[in-house]
N, C-alpha and C positions, 0 to 999 in steps of 0.2 A: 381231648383228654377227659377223664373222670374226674368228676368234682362235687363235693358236697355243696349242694345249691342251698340257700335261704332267701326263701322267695314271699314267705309271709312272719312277720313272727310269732310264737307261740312254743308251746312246748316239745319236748324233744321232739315227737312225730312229725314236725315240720320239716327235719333236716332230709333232703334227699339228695343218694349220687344219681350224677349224670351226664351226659356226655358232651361236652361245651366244646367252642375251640379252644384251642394249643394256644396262649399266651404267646403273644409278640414282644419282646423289648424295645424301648422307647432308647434315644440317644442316654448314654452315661446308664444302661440299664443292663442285667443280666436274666436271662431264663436258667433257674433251679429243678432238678430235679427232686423231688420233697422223696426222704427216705425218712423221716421222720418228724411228726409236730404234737405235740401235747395240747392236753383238752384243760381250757380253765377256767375257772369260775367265775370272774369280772369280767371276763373280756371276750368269751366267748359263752356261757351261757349267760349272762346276764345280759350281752348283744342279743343273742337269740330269741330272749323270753321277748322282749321290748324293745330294744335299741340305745335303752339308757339314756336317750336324750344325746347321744354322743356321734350326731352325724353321721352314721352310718344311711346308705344308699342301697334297697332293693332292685335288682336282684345281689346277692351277696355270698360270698367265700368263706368263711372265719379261719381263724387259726394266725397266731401274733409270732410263734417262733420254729418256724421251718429250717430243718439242714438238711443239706444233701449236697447233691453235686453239678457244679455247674454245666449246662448242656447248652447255651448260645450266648454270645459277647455281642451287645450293641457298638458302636460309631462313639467312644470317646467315656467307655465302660473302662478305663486302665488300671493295672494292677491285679486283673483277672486272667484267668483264663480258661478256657474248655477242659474238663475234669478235674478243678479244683475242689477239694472238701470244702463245704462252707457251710456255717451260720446267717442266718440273718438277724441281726438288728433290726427290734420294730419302728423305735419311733423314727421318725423322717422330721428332723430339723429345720429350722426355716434358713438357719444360719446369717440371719441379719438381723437380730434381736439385740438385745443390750445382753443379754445371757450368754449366746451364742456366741458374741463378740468378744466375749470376756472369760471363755474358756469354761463357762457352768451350763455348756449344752442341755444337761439336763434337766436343769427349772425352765428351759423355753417353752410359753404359755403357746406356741403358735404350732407347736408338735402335730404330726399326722402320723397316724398309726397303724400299719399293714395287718391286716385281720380284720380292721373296724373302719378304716378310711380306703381303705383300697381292699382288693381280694388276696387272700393270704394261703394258709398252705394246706389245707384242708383238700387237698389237689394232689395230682402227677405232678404238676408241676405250677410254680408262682415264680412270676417277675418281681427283680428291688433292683433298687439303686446299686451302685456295685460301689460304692461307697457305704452302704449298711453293710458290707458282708464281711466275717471274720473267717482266718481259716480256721478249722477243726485239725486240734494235733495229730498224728499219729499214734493209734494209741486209745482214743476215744471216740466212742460208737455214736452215732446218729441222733440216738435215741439218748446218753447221756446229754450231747453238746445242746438238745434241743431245748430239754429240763435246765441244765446249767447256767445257759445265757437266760431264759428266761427267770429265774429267780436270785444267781449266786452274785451278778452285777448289783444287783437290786440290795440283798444283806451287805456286801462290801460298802455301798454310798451310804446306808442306815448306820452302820455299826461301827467301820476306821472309819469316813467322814465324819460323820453328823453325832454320834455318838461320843466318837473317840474311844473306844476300849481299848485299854493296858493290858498289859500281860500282868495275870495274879489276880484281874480283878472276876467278881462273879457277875455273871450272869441270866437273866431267866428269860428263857426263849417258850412266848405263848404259840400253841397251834402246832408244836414242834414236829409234825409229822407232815403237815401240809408242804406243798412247794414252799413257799419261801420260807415256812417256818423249818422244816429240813437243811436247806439251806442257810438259816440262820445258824443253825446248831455245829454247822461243819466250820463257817464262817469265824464264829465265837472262838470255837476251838485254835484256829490257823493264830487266830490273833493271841493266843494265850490263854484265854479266858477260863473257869472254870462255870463250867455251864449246867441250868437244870432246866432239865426239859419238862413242860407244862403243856398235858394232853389230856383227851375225855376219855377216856379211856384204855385200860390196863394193856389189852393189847398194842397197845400205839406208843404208851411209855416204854412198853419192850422193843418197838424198833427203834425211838427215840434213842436208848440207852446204847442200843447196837450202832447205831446212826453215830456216836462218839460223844453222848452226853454223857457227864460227870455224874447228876441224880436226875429222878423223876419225880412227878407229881399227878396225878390224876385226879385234874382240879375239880371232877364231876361228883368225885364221889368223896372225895377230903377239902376239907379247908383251905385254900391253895396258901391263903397268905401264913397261916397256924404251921403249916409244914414248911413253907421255904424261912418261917423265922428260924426253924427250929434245925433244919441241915445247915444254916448259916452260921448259925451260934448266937441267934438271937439280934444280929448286926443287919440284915437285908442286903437284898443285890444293888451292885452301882448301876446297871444297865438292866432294864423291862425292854425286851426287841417283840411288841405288839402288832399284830396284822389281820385280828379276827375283830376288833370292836363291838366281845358280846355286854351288852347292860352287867350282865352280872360276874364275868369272871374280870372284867376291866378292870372295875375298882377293886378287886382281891388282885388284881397284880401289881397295881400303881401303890396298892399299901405296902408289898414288898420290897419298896424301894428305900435304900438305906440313905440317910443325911447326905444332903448334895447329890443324890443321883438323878438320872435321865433316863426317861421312857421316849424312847422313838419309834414310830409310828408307820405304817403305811398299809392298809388294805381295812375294809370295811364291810365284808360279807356275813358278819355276824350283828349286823343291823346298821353300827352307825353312829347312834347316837349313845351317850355313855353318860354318867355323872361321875363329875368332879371334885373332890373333896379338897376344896382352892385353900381351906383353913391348913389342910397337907401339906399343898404345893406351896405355899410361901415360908411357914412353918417351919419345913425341913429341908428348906432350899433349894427345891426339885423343878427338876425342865421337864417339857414336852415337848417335843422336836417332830414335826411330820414330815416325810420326804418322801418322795419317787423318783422313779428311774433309776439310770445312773452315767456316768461318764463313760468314754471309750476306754480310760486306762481301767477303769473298773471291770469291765471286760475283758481285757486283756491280764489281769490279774486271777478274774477268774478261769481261764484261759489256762493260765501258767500253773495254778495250784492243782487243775483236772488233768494236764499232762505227767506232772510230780506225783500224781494218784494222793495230792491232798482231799481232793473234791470229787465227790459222785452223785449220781443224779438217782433218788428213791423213787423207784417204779413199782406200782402196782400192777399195771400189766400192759399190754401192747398189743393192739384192736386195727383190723385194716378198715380203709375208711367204711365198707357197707356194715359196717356195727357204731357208725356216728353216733344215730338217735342214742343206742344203747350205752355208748358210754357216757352222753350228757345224760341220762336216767340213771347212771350208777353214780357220776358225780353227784347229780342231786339228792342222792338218797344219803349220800355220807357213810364212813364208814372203812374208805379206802386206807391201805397204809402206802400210800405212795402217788403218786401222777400216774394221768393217763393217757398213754401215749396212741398217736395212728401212726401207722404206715401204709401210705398210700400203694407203694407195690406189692403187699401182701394181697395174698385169696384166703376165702377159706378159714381152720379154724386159728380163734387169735392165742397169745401166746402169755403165760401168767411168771 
């Protein structure tokens, strides 16, 4: 098969295809056909630049959320079968943890991760458990289900779990254009919320606003927290659903939190480190909540809202795999209004 190899790491120029064998499935295991997987920026070029410290193993595959169709059933893979639609689920549980045990799959510290622990979809085709696989409704394209499980599970555990948002309540979705922040924006909305989208730029709050945001803000060039007082009525939002951690727009979001509200957390590409205005946090009786992942039913919710056409996956455009490098060069450059997706069976030119 065709495969984007990572054989050193370094910059895009490292990624090359080429011609490996065809994946075998192991017992309890299926062979996918990859008709689509998106390119992203923790887990796939941040594995590529360095490795992240995250156990990843040379020579290597990336890509965490492949769909397509199933093309081979191992010895004791059940509940599959040969041309089923399907997603995969990345993390690979250990399911003997005290997490696992107790129904909170998702905080298990003992996680492995297809893209970064094994070879993932950056390929014709990737092997997984056939217990990660969801099926893809009817209805929804390869290329949404790919984007969708990869970010919309993730807003649902942030924002009904860990959050809690009501219906009627506001709130301010940063990065609102990014994968998960897109995802948060449709998320917000399903739940009720009245939501404002927080992006660097004017073009981005316009897909934002298309995207199903309520208002925008284009924290780069306005005051973020001056503006969301001021579409609020002066009152601020009950819920901050953050996932860039940049030093400076951090603290202009966490100020826009209204008495008792909660900022939940989860992605770190915009550095990392942040300051805290803890006289705030206790002050006006505010949480900070971090999470990842998410549960199977969160899946399956997301699932349910992209068949009902609550949920859709923001694509900036769709690259077959011999334009890898290039789309981790257009990642990095920033600027996208949407994910970037491969198709491994495509030739030729890619599609916008």
């Amino acid at each position: 098969m065709r495969a984007v190899v990572l054989r050193e790491y370094g910059g895009p120029e490292v990624l090359h295809v080429e011609e490996v064998p065809d994946p075998v499935a192991a017992p309890g295991e299926v062979v996918v056909e990859v008709h689509a997987v998106s390119v992203n920026q923790s887990l796939d070029l941040k594995v590529r630049a360095d490795g992240t410290n995250r156990g990843t193993v040379l020579p290597h595959v990336l890509g965490v959320d492949p769909a397509g169709v199933v093309v081979a059933v191992a010895d004791g893979a059940d509940g599959v079968a040969v041309g089923d639609r399907v997603a995969v689920i990345p993390h690979i549980r250990c399911g003997q943890c005290d997490f696992c045990a107790g129904g909170r799959e998702e905080q298990c510290p003992h996680s492995r991760h297809i893209g970064v622990h094994r070879w993932g979809g950056y390929a014709e085709y990737v092997t997984a458990p056939a217990r990660n696989l969801v099926p893809v409704p009817d209805g929804v394209s390869f290329v949404d289900a790919a984007v969708i499980l990869r970010h919309a599970p993730t807003a649902f555990n942030l924002l009904r779990n860990l959050a809690e948002v009501q219906s009627g309540e506001w709130v301010l979705v940063m990065g609102a254009t990014g994968g998960l922040g897109a995802a948060g924006v449709q998320v917000a909305k399903i739940l009720g919320a009245t939501v404002i989208a927080g992006a660097g730029a004017d073009s981005r709050v316009e897909v934002a606003l298309a995207n199903g945001a309520d208002h925008g803000v284009n924290y780069r060039s306005h005051d973020l927290t001056e503006e969301v007082l001021r579409i609020t009525g002066g009152r601020g939002v009950q819920v901050v659903f953050e996932n860039i951690s940049d030093p400076v727009t951090w603290p202009k979001a966490f100020a826009c939190l209204a008495h008792g509200g909660r900022l939940v957390t989860a992605g770190a590409h915009g550095g990392g480190k942040v300051e805290l205005d803890v006289r705030r946090l206790y002050g006006r009786r505010l949480r900070i909540i971090g999470g990842a992942g998410a549960s199977r039913q969160d899946v399956a919710t997301a699932l349910e809202a992209a068949r009902e056409g609550l949920l859709h996956a923001v694509v900036d455009r769709v690259l077959p795999l011999d334009s890898a490098a290039e789309a981790h060069r257009l990642a990095e450059k920033g600027g996208l209004l949407g994910k970037i997706v491969l198709d491994p069976r495509a030739r030729g030119e890619a599609t916008e």
